[in-house]
PDB file of the backbone (N, CA, C, O) and the ligand in Angstrom, with CONECT records:
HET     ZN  A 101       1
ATOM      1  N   UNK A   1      37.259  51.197  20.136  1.00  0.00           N
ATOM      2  CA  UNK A   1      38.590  51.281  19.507  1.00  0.00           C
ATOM      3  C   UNK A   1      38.681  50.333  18.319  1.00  0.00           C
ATOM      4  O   UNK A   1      38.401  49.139  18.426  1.00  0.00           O
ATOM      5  N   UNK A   2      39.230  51.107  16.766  1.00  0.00           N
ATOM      6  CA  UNK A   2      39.307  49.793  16.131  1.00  0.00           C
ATOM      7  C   UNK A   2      40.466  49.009  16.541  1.00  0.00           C
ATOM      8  O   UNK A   2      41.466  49.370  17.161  1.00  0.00           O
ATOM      9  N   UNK A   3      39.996  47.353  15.867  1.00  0.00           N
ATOM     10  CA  UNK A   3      40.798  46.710  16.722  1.00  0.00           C
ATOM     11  C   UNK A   3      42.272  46.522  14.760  1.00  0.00           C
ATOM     12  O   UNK A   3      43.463  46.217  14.707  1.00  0.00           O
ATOM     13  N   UNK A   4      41.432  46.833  13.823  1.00  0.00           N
ATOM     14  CA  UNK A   4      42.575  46.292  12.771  1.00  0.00           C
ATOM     15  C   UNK A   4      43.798  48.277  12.871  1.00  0.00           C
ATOM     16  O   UNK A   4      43.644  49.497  12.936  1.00  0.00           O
ATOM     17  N   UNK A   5      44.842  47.224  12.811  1.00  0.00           N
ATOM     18  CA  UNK A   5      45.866  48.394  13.003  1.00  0.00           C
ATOM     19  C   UNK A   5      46.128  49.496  11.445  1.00  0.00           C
ATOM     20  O   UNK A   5      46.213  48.924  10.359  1.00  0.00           O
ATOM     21  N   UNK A   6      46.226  50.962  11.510  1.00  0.00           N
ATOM     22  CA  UNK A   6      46.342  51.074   9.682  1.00  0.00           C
ATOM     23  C   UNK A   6      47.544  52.118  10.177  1.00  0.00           C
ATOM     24  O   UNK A   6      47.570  52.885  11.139  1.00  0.00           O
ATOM     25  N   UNK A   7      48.705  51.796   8.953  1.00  0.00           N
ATOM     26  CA  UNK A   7      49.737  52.036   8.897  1.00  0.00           C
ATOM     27  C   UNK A   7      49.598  53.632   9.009  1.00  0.00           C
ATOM     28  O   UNK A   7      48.402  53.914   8.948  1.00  0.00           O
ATOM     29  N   UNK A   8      50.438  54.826   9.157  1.00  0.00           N
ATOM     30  CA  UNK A   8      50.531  55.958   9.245  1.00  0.00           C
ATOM     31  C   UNK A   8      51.170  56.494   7.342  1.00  0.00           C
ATOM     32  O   UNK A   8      52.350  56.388   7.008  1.00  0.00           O
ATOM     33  N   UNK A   9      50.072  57.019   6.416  1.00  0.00           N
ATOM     34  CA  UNK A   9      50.879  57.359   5.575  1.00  0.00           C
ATOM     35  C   UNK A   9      51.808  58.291   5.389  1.00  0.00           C
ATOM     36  O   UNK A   9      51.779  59.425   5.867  1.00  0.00           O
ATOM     37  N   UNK A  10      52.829  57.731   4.539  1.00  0.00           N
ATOM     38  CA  UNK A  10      54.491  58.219   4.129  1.00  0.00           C
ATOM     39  C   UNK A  10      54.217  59.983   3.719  1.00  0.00           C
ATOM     40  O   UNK A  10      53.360  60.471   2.983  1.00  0.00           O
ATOM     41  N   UNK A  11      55.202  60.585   4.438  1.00  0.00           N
ATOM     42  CA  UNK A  11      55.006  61.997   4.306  1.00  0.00           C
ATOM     43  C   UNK A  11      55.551  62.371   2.736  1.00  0.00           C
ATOM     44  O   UNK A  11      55.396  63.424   2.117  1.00  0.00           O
ATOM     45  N   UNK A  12      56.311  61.004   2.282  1.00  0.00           N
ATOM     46  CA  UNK A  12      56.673  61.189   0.890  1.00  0.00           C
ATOM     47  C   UNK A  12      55.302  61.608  -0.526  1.00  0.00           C
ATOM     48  O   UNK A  12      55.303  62.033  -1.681  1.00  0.00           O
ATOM     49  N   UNK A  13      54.314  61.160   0.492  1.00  0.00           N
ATOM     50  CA  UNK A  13      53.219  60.912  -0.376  1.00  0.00           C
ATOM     51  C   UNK A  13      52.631  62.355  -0.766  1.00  0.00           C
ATOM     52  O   UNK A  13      52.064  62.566  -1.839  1.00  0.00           O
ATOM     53  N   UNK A  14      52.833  63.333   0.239  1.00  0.00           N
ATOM     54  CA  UNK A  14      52.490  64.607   0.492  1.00  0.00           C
ATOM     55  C   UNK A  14      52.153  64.882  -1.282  1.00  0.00           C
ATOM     56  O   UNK A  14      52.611  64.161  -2.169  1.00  0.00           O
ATOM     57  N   UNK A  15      51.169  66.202  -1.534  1.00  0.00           N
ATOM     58  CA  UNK A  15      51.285  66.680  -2.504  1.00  0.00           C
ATOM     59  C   UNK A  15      50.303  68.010  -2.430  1.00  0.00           C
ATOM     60  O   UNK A  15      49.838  68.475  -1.390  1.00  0.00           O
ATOM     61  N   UNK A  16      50.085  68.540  -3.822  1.00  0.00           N
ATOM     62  CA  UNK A  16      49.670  69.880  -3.133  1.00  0.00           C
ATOM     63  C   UNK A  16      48.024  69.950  -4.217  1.00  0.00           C
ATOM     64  O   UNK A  16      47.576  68.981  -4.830  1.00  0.00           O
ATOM     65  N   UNK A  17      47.500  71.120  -4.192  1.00  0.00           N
ATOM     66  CA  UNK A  17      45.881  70.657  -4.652  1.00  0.00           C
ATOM     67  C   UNK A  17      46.054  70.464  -6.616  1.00  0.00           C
ATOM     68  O   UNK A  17      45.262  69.880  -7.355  1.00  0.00           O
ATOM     69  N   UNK A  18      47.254  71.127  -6.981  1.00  0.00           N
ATOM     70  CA  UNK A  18      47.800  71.343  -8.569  1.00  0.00           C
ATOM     71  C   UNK A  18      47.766  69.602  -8.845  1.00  0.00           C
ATOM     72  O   UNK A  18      47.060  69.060  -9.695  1.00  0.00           O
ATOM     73  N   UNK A  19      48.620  68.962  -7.994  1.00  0.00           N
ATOM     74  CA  UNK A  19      48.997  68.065  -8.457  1.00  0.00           C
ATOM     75  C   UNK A  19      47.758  66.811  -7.645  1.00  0.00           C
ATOM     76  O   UNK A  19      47.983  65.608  -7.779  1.00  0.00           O
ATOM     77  N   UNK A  20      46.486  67.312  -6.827  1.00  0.00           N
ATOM     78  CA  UNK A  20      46.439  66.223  -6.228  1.00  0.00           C
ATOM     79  C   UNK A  20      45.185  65.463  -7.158  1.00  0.00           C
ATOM     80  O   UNK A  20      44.206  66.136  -7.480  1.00  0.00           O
ATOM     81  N   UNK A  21      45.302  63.958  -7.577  1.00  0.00           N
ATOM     82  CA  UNK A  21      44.417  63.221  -8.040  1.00  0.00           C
ATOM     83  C   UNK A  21      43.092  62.798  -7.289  1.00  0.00           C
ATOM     84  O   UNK A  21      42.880  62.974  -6.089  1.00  0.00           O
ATOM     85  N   UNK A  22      42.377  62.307  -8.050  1.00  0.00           N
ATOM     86  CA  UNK A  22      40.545  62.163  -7.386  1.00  0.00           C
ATOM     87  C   UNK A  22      40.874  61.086  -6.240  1.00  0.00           C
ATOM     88  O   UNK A  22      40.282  61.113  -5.161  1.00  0.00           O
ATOM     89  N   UNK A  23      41.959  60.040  -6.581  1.00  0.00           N
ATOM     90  CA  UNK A  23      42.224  58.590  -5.793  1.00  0.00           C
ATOM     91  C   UNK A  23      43.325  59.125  -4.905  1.00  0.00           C
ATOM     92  O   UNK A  23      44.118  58.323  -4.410  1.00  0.00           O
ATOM     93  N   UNK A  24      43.443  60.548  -4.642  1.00  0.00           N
ATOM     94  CA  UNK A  24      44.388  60.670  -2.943  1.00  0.00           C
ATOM     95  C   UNK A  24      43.893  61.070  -2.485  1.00  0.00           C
ATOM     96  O   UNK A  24      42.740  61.268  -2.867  1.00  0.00           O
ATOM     97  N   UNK A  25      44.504  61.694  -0.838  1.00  0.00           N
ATOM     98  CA  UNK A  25      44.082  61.670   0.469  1.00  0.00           C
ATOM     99  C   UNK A  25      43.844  63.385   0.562  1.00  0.00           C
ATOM    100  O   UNK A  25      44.717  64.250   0.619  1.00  0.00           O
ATOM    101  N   UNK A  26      42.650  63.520   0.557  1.00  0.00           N
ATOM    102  CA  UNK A  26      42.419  65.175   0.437  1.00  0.00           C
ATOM    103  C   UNK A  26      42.506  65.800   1.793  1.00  0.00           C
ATOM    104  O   UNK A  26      41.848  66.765   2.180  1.00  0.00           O
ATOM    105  N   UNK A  27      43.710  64.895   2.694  1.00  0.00           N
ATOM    106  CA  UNK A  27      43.077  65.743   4.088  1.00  0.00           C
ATOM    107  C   UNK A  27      44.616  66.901   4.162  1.00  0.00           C
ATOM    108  O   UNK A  27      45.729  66.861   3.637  1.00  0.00           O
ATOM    109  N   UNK A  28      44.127  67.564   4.819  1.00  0.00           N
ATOM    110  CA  UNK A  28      44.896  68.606   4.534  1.00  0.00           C
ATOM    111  C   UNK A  28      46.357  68.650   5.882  1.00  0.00           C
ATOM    112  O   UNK A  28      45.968  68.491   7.039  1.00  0.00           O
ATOM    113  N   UNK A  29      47.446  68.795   5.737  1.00  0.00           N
ATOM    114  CA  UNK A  29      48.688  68.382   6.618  1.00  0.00           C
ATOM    115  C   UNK A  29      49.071  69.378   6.990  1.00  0.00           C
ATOM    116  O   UNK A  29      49.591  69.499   8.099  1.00  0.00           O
ATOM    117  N   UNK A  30      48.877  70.576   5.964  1.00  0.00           N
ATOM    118  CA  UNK A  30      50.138  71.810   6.109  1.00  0.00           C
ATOM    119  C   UNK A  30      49.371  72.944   5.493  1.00  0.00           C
ATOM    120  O   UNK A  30      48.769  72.553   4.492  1.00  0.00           O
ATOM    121  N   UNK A  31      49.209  74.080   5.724  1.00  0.00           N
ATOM    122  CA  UNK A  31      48.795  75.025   5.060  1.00  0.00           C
ATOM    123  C   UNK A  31      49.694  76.348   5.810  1.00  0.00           C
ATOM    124  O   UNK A  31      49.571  76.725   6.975  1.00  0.00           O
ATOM    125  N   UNK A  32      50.401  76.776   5.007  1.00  0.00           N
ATOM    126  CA  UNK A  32      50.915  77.772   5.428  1.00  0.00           C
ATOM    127  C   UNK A  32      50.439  79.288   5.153  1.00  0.00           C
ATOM    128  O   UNK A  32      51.148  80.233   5.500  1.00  0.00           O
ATOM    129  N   UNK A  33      49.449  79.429   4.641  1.00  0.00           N
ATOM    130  CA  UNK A  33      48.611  80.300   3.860  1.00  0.00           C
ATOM    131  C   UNK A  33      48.672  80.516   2.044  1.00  0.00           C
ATOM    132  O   UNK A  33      47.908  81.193   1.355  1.00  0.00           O
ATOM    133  N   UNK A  34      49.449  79.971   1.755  1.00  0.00           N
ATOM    134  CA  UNK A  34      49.979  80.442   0.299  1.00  0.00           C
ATOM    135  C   UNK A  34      50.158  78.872  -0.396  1.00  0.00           C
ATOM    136  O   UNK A  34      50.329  78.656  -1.596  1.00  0.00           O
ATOM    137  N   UNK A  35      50.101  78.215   0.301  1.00  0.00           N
ATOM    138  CA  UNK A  35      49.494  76.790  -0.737  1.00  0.00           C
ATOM    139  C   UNK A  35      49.601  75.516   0.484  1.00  0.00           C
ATOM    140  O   UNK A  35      50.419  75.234   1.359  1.00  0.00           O
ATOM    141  N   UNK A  36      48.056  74.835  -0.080  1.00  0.00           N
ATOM    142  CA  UNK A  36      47.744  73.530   0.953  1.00  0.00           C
ATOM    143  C   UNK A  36      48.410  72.659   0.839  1.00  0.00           C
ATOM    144  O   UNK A  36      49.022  72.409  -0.200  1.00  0.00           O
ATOM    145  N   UNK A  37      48.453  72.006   1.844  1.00  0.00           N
ATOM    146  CA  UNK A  37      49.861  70.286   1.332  1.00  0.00           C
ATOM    147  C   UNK A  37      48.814  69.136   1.664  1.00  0.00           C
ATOM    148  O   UNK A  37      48.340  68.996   2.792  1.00  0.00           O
ATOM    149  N   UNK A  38      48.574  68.526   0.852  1.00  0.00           N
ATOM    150  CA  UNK A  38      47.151  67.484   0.938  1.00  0.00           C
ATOM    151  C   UNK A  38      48.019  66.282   1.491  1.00  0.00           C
ATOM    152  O   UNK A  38      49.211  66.587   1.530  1.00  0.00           O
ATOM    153  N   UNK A  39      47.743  64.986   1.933  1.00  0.00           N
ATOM    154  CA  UNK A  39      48.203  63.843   2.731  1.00  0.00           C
ATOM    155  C   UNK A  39      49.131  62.984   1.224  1.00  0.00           C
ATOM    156  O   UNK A  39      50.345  62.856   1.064  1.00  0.00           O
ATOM    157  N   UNK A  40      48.181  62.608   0.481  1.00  0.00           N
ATOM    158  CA  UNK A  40      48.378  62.122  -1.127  1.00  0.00           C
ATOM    159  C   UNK A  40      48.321  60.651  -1.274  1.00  0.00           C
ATOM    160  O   UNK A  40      48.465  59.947  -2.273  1.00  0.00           O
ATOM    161  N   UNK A  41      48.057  60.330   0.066  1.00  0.00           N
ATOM    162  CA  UNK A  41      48.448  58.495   0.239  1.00  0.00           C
ATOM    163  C   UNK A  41      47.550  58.343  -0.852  1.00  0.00           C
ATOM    164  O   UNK A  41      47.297  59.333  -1.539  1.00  0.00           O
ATOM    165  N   UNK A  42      46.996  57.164  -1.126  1.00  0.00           N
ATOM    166  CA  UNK A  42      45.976  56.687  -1.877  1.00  0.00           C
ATOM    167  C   UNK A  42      44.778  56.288  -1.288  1.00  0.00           C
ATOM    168  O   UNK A  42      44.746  55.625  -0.251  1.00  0.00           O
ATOM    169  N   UNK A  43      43.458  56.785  -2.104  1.00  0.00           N
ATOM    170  CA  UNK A  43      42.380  57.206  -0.944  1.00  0.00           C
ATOM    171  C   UNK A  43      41.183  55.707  -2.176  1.00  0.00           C
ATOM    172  O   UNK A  43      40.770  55.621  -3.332  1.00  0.00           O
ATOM    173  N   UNK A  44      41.144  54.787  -0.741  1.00  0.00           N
ATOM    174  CA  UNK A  44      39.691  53.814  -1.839  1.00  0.00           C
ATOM    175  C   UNK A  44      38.867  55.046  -2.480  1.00  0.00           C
ATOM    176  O   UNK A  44      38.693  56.249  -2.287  1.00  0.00           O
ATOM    177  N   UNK A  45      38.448  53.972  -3.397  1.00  0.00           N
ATOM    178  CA  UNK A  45      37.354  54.498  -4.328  1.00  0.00           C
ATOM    179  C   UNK A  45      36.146  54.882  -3.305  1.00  0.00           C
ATOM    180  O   UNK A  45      35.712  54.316  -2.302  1.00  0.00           O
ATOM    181  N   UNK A  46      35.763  56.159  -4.024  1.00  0.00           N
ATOM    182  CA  UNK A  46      34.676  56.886  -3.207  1.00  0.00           C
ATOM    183  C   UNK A  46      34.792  57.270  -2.006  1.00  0.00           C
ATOM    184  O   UNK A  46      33.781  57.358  -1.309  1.00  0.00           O
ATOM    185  N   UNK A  47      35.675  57.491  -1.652  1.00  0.00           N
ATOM    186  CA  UNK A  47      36.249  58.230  -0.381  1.00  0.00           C
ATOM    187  C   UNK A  47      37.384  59.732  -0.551  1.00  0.00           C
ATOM    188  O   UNK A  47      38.125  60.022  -1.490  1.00  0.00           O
ATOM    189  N   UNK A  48      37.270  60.070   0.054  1.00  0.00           N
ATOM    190  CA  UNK A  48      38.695  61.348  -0.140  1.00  0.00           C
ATOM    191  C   UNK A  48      39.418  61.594   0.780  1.00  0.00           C
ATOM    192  O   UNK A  48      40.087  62.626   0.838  1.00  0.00           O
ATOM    193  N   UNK A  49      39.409  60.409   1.936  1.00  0.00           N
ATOM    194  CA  UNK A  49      40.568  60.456   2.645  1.00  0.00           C
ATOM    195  C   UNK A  49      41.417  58.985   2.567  1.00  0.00           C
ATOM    196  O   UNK A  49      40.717  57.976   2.493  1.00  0.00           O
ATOM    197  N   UNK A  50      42.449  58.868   2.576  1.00  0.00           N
ATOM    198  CA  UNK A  50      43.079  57.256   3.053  1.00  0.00           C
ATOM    199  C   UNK A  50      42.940  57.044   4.372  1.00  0.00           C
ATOM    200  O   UNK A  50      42.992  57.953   5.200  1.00  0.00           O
ATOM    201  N   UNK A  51      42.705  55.510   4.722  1.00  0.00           N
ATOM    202  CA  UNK A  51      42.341  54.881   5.657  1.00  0.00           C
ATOM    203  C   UNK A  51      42.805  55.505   7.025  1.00  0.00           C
ATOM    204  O   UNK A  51      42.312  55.603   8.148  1.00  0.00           O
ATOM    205  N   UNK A  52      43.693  55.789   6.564  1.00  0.00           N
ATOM    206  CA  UNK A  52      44.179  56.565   8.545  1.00  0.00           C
ATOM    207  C   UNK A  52      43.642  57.883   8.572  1.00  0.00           C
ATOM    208  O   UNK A  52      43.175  57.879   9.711  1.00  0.00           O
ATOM    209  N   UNK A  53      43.411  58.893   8.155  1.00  0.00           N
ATOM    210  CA  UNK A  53      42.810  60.123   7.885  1.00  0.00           C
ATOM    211  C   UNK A  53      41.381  59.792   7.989  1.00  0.00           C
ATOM    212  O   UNK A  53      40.565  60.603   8.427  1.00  0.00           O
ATOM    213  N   UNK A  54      41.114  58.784   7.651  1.00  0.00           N
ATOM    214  CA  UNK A  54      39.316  58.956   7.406  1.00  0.00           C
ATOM    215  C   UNK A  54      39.093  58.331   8.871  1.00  0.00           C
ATOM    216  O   UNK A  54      38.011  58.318   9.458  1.00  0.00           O
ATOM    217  N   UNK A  55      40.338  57.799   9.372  1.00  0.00           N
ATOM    218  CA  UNK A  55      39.590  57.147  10.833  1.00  0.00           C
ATOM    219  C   UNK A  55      39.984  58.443  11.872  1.00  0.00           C
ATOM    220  O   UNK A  55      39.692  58.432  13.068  1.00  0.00           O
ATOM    221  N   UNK A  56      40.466  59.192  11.418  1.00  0.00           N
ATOM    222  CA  UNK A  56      40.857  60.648  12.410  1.00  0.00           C
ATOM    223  C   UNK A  56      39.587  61.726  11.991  1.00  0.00           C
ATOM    224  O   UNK A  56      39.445  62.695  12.737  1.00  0.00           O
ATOM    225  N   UNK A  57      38.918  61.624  11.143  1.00  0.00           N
ATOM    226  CA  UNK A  57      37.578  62.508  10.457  1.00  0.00           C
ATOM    227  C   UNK A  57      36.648  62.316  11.241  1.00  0.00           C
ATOM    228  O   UNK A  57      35.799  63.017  11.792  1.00  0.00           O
ATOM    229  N   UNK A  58      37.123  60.488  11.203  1.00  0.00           N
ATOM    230  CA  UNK A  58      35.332  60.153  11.706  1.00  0.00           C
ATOM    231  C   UNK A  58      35.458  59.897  13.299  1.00  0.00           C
ATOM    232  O   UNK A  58      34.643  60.631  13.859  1.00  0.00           O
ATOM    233  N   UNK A  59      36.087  59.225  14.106  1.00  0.00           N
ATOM    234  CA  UNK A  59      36.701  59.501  15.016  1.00  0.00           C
ATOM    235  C   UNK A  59      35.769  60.414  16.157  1.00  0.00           C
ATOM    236  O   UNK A  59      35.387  61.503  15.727  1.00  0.00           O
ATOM    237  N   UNK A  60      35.505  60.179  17.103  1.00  0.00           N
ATOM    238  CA  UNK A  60      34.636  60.903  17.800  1.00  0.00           C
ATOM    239  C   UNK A  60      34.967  61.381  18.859  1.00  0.00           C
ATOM    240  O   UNK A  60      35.369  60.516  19.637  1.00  0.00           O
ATOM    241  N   UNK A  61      34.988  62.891  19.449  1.00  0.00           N
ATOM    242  CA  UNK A  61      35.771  63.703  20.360  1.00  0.00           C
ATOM    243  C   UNK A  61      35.845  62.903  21.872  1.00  0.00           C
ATOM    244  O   UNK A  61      36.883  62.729  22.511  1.00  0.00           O
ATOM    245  N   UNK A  62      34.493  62.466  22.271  1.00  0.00           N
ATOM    246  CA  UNK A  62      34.348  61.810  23.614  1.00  0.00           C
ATOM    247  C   UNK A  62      34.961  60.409  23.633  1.00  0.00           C
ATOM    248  O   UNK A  62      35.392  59.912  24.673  1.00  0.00           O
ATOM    249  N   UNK A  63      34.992  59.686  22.260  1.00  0.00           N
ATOM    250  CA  UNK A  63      35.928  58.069  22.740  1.00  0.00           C
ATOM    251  C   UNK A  63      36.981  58.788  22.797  1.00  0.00           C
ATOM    252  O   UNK A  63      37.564  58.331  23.781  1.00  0.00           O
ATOM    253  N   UNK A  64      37.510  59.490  22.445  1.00  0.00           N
ATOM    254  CA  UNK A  64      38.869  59.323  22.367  1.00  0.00           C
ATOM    255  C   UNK A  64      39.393  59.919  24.009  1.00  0.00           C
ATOM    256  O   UNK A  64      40.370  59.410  24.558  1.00  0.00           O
ATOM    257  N   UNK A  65      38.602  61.037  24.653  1.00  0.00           N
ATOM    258  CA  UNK A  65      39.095  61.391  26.208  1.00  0.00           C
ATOM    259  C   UNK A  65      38.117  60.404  26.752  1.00  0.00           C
ATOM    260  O   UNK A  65      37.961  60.745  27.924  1.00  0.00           O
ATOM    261  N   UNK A  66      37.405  59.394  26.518  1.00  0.00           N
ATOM    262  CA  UNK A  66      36.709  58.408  27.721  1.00  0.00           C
ATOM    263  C   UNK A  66      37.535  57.403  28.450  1.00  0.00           C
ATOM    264  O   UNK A  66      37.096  56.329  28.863  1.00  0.00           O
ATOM    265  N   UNK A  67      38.873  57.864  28.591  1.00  0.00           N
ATOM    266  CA  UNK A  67      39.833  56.712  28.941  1.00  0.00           C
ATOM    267  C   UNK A  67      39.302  56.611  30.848  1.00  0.00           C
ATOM    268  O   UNK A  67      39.829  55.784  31.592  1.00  0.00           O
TER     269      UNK A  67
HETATM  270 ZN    ZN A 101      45.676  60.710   4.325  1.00  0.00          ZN2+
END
């Protein structure tokens, strides 16, 4: 489990692929078929998810039910 806590990003941040920049969160929230809603937080350099998204990517199916 990590032990540093990362905030949940603001749904304000939301945006869609027209508007989304190289430095946001490319993970995808909403797709209703007719246009994607990307996360938009701000994603470190060389990454394409923000910190809470990239720890739900990488995240591994068995820690998480090994309770
Ligand atoms: Zn995100």
């Amino acid at each position: 489990m990590p032990e540093i806590e990362i905030p949940e990003p603001s749904p304000r941040d939301t945006t869609t692929l027209f508007k989304l920049r190289p430095r946001q969160c490319r993970y995808v929230i909403s797709d209703d078929g007719t246009e994607a809603v990307f996360c938009g937080a701000t994603a470190p350099e060389g990454s394409s998810w923000c910190p809470w998204h990239k720890q739900l990517v990488y995240v591994k199916p068995q820690a998480r039910s090994g309770r």
